[in-house]
C-alpha positions in Angstrom: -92.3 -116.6 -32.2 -94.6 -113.8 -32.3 -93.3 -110.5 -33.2 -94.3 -107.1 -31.8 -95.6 -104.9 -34.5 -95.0 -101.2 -34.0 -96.4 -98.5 -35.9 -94.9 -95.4 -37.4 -96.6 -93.1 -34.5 -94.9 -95.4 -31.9 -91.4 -94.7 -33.8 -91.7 -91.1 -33.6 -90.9 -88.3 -30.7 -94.1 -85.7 -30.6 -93.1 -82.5 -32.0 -95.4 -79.7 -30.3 -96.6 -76.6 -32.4 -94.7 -73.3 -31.0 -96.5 -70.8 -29.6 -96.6 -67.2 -31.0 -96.4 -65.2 -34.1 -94.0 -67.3 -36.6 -92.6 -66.2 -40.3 -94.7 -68.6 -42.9 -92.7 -70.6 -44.8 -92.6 -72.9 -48.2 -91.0 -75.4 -49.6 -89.2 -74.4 -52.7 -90.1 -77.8 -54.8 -93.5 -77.5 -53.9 -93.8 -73.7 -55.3 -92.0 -73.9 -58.6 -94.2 -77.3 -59.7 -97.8 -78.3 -60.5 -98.7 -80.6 -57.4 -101.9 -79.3 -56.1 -105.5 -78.6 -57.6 -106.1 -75.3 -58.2 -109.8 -75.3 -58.2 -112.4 -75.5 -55.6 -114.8 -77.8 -57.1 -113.6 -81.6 -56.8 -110.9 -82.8 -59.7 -109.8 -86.5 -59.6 -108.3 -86.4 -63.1 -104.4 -87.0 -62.4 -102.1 -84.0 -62.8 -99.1 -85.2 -64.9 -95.7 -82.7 -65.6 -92.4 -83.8 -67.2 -89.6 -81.5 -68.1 -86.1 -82.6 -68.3 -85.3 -85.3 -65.6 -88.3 -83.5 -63.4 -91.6 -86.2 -63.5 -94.4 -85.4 -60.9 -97.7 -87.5 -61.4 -100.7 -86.5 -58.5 -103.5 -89.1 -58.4 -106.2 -88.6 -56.5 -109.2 -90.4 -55.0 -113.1 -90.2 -56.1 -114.2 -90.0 -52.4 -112.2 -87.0 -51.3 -110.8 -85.2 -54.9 -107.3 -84.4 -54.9 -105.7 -81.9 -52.4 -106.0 -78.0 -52.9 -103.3 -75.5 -53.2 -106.0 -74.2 -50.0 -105.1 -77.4 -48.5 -100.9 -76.8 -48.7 -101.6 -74.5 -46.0 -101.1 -77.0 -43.4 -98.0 -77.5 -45.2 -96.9 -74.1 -45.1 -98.0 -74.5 -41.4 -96.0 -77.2 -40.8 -92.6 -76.2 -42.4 -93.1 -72.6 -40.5 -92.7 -74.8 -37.1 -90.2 -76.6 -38.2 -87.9 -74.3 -39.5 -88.5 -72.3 -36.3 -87.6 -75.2 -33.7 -84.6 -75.7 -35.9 -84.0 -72.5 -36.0 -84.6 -72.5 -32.0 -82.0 -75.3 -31.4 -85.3 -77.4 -30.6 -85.9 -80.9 -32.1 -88.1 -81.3 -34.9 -90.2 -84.4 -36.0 -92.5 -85.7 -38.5 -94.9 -86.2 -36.3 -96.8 -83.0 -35.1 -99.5 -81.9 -33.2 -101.6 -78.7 -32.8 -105.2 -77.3 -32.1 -107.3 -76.6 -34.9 -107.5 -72.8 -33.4 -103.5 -72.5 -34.2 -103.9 -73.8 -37.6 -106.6 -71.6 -38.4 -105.5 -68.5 -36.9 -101.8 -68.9 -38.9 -103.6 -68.9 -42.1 -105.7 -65.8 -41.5 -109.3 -68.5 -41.4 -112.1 -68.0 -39.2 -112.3 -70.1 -36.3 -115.8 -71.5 -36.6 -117.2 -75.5 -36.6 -117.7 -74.8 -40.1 -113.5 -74.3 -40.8 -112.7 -76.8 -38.3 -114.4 -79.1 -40.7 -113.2 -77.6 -43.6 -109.6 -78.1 -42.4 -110.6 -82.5 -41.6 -111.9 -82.4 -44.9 -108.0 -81.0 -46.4 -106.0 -83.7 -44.0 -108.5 -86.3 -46.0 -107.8 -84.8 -49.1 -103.9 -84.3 -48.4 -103.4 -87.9 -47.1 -105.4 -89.6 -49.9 -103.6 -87.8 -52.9 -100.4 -89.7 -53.6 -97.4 -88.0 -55.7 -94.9 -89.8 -57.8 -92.0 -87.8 -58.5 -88.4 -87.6 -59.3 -87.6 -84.3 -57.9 -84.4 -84.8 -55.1 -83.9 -88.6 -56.3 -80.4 -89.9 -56.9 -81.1 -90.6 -60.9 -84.0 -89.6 -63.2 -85.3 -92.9 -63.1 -86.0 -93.4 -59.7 -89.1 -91.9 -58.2 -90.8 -91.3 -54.7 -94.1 -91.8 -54.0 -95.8 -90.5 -51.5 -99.2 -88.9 -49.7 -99.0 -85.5 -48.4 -99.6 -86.4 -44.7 -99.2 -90.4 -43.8 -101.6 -90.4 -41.5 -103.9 -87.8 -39.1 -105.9 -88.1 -35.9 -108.2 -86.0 -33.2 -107.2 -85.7 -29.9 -109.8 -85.3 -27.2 -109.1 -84.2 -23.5 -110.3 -86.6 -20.5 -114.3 -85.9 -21.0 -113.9 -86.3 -24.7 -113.9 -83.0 -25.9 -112.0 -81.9 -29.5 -108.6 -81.1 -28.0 -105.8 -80.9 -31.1 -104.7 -82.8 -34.3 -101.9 -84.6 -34.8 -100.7 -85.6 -38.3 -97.6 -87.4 -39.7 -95.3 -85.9 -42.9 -94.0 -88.0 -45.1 -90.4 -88.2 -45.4 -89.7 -86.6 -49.1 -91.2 -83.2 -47.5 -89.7 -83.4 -44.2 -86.4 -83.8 -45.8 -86.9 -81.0 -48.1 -87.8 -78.2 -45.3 -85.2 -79.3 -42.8 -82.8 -78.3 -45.8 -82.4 -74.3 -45.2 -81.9 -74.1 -48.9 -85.2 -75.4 -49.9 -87.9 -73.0 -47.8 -88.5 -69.5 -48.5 -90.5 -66.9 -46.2 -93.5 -65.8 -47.6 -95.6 -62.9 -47.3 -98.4 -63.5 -45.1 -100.8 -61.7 -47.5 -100.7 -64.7 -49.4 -103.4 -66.5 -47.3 -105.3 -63.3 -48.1 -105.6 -64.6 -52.1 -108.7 -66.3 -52.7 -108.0 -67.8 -56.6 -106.1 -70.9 -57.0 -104.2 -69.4 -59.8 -103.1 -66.3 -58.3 -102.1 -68.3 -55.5 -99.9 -70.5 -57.4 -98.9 -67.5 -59.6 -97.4 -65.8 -56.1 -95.6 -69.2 -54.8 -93.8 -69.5 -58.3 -93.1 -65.4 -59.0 -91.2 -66.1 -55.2 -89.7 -69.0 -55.9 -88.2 -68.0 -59.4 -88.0 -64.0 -59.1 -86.8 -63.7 -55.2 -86.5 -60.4 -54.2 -83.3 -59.0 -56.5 -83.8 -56.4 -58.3 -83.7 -57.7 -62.1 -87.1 -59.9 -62.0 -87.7 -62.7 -64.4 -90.3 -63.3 -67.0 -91.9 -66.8 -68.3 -94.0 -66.8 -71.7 -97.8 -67.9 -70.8 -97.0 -71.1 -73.1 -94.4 -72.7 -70.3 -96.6 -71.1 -67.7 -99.5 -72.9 -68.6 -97.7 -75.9 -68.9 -96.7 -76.2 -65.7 -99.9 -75.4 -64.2 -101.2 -79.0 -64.6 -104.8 -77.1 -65.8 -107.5 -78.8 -68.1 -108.9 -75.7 -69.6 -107.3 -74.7 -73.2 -104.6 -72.4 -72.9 -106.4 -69.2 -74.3 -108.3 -69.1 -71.1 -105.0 -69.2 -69.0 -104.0 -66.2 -70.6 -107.0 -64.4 -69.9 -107.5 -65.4 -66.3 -103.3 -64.6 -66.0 -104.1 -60.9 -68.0 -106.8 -60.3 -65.1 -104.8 -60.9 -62.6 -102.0 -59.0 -64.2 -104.6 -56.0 -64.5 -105.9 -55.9 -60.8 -102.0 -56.6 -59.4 -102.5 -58.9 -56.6 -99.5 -60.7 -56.0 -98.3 -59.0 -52.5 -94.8 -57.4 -53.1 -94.5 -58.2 -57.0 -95.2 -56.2 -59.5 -96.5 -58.0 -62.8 -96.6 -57.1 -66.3 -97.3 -59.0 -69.8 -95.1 -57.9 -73.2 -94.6 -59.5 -76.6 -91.4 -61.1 -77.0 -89.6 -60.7 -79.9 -91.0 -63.7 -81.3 -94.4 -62.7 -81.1 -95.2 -64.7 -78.1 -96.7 -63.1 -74.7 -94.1 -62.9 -72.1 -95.3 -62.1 -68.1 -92.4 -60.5 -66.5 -92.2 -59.7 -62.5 -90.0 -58.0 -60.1 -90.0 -56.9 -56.7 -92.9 -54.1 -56.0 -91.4 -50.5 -54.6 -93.0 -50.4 -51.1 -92.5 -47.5 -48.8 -90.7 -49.2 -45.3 -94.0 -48.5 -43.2 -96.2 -49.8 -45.6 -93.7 -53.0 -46.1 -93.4 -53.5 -42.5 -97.3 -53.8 -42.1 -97.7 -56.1 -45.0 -95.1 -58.5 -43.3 -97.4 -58.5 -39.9 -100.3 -59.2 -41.8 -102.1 -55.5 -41.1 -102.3 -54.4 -44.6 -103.4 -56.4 -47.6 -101.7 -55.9 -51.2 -104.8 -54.3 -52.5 -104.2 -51.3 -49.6 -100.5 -50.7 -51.1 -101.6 -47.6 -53.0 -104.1 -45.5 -50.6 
């Protein structure tokens, strides 16, 4: 007897992209942990982090390099619509679709061929990188592994023109943002930072230093560790001092001390804004570098 083989698509209701302007979201887990590349040439060398019962691993392939923290924005994308139809009463899936022009425009990109193929080339990169990890697992020694998007087609209207995307999540992250406790709003000046550093630097100062009033600090030895880089720590600490210097990081205000051990501490807290100049920064008018004139 023959049976009928059904792929994932076919189990899955079509969850439509929401029109208008929506808060950009993260997930928690992936802002406080090293699971992206934070550099724009290609890396395929494996990005490896253990502390405590946390274990990620990120392996990527030769042909497409593993996915970019430039690359999560599709991510971010994603768990903006679905906290919103939630949000909305609507239902949610992991299957989504969307026109390149929606993608683009939520991240602040241009809307040329040139980023439409720069966004095919980060579903490529996003479904090819596979994660092992233990984070949200019942025990330590059970892990979840996983590719950022299962799979990822074109649409084309009836004379075969481009028409949308349409990409699959994988369970561990869907799971994650329907869970109100794991997504955070962001600022939408973040898709304004060019490095992949300060970039990561913002998603982890708002994961672990919120917006209360007392800020946190981590010393640049912990930092670096959890940035899954392969350059020597020394030149962390002097890309982290630059940025530091220049104060990028939109609605944080960042500053490096010497802890009474001797080693150099980077503390952050919530920048003073007046309410006009906040309210801008929130709509995406004003970037962080603009605070001041």
């Amino acid at each position: 007897m023959r049976r009928n083989r059904h792929s994932e698509r076919d189990q899955l209701e079509l969850f439509r992209a929401l029109p208008g302007d929506l808060a950009p979201r993260d997930a928690q887990d992936l802002m406080a942990y090293p699971f992206f590349s934070l550099a724009k040439t290609k890396r395929t060398v494996p990005i490896d982090f253990r502390a405590g019962a946390i274990a990620i691993r990120a392996e990527a392939v030769p042909e497409h390099g593993m996915a970019t923290i430039w690359d999560a924005d599709v991510l971010i994308c994603a768990a903006s619509q679905i906290v919103e139809a939630r949000d909305a009463g609507l239902k949610t899936s992991r299957l989504m679709a969307a026109t390149p022009y929606e993608n683009l425009t939520f991240v602040g990109r241009g809307s040329s061929a040139r980023d439409y193929d720069r966004i095919k080339a980060g579903l490529d990169r996003l479904q090819s990188t596979t994660v092992l990890t233990s984070i949200r697992q019942p025990t330590k020694r059970r892990g979840h592994r996983f590719s950022w998007i299962n799979e990822w087609k074109e649409t084309a209207d009836a004379n075969g023109r481009a028409f949308g995307l349409e990409l699959i999540l994988p369970d561990w992250f869907y799971a994650g943002v329907i869970d109100d406790a794991l997504v955070l709003t962001i600022d939408r000046a973040y898709f304004h930072l060019t490095g992949g550093l300060v970039r990561w630097l913002y998603r982890l100062v708002r994961k672990h230093g919120g917006r209360q009033d007392g800020g946190r600090s981590f010393d640049l030895v912990h930092l670096h560790a959890k940035y899954g880089i392969l350059s020597p720590l020394k030149h962390f600490a002097y890309d982290v001092r630059k940025i530091v210097q220049c104060q990028t990081l939109p609605g944080y205000q960042l500053v490096l001390a010497r802890g009474p051990d001797g080693t150099e501490r980077l503390n952050f807290g919530p920048r003073l804004l007046m309410p006009l100049t906040a309210r801008l920064r929130r709509r995406g008018l004003i970037t962080n570098s603009e605070d001041n004139l």
